[in-house]
C-alpha positions as CSV (number, residue, x, y, z in Angstrom):
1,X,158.8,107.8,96.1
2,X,157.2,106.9,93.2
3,X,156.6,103.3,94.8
4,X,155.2,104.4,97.5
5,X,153.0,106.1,96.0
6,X,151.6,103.0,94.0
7,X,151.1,101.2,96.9
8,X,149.6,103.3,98.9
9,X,147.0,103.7,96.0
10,X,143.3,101.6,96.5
11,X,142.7,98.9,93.9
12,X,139.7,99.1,91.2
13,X,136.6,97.0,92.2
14,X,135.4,94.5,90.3
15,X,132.3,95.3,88.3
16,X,130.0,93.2,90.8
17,X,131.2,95.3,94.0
18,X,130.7,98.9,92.4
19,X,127.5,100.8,93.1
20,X,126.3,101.9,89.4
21,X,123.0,103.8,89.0
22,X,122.2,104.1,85.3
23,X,120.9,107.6,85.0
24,X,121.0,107.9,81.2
25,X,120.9,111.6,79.8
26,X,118.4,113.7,78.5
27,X,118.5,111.6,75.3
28,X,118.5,108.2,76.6
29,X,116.9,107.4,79.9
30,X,119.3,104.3,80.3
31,X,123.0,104.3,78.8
32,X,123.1,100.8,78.8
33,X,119.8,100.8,76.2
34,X,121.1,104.0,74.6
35,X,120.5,104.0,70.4
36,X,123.3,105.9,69.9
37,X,126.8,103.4,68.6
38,X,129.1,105.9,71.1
39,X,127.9,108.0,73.8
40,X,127.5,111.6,72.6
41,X,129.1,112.9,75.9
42,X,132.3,110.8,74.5
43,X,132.8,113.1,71.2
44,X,134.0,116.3,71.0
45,X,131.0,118.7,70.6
46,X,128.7,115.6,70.4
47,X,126.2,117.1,72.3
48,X,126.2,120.7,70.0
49,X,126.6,118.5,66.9
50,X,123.9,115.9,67.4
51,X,121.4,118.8,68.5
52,X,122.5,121.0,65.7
53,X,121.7,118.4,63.1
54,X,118.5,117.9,64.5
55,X,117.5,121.6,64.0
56,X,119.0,121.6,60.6
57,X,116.9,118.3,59.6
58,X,113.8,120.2,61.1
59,X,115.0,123.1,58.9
60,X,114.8,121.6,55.4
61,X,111.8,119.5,55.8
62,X,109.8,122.6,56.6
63,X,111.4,124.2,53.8
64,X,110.5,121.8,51.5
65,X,107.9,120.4,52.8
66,X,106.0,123.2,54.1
67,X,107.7,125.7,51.8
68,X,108.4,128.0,54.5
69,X,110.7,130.7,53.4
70,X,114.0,131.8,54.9
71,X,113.2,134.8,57.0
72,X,110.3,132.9,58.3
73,X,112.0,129.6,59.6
74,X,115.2,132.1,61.1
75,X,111.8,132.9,63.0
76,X,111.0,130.0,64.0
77,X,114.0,128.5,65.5
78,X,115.3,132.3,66.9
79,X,118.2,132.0,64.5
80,X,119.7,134.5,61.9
81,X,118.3,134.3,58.0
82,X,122.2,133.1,57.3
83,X,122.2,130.3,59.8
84,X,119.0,128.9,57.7
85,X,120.8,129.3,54.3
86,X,123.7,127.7,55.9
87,X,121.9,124.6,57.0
88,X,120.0,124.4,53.4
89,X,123.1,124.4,51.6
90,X,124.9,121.9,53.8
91,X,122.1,119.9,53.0
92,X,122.3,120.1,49.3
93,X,126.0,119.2,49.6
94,X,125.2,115.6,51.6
95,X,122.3,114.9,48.8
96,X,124.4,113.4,45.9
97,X,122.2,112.7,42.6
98,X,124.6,110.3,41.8
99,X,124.8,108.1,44.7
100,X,122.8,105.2,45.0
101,X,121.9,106.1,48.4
102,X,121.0,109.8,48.1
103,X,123.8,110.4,50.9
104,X,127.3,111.5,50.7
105,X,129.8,109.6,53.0
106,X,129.9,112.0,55.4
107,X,129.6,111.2,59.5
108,X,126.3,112.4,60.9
109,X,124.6,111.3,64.0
């Protein structure tokens, strides 16, 4: 049954017959020119994580730039005062004095 099943199955195109639009994604408006090593849709949470970063990135350079404070940046970005201190101290955690290139060997995109 098993063989019949098999055989009864169509075979995959070749590259050169399929019809393949590259739509991209709201961060890259071509996958095939995309920045990104792996596609974000390929990790686990890439999406969530990649976005989240961004936000937390945003976070500490108006902290420290800006020198907004804590309740005003939950504010900001409609998030709880705990979420903000969250994202400072993970930043302080990946900024190493010691390392030559001010970044822990942690994976971020």
């Amino acid at each position: 049954m098993e063989l019949e099943t098999l055989s009864q199955t169509k075979p995959d195109l070749v590259p050169e017959y399929c019809q393949y639009q590259d739509e991209g994604c709201e961060l890259a408006q071509s996958c095939l020119n995309c920045p990104f090593p792996s596609c974000i849709y390929d990790e686990p949470r890439g999406r969530q994580r990649l976005l989240k970063n961004s936000r937390d990135c945003q976070i500490v350079t108006l902290f420290k730039n800006e020198g907004k404070g804590v309740p005003e940046l939950a504010v900001i970005f409609g998030i709880s005062r705990r979420t903000v201190q969250r994202a400072l101290k993970n930043y302080s955690t990946i900024i190493q004095p010691g390392n030559s290139h001010g970044i822990n060997n942690r994976q971020h995109f």
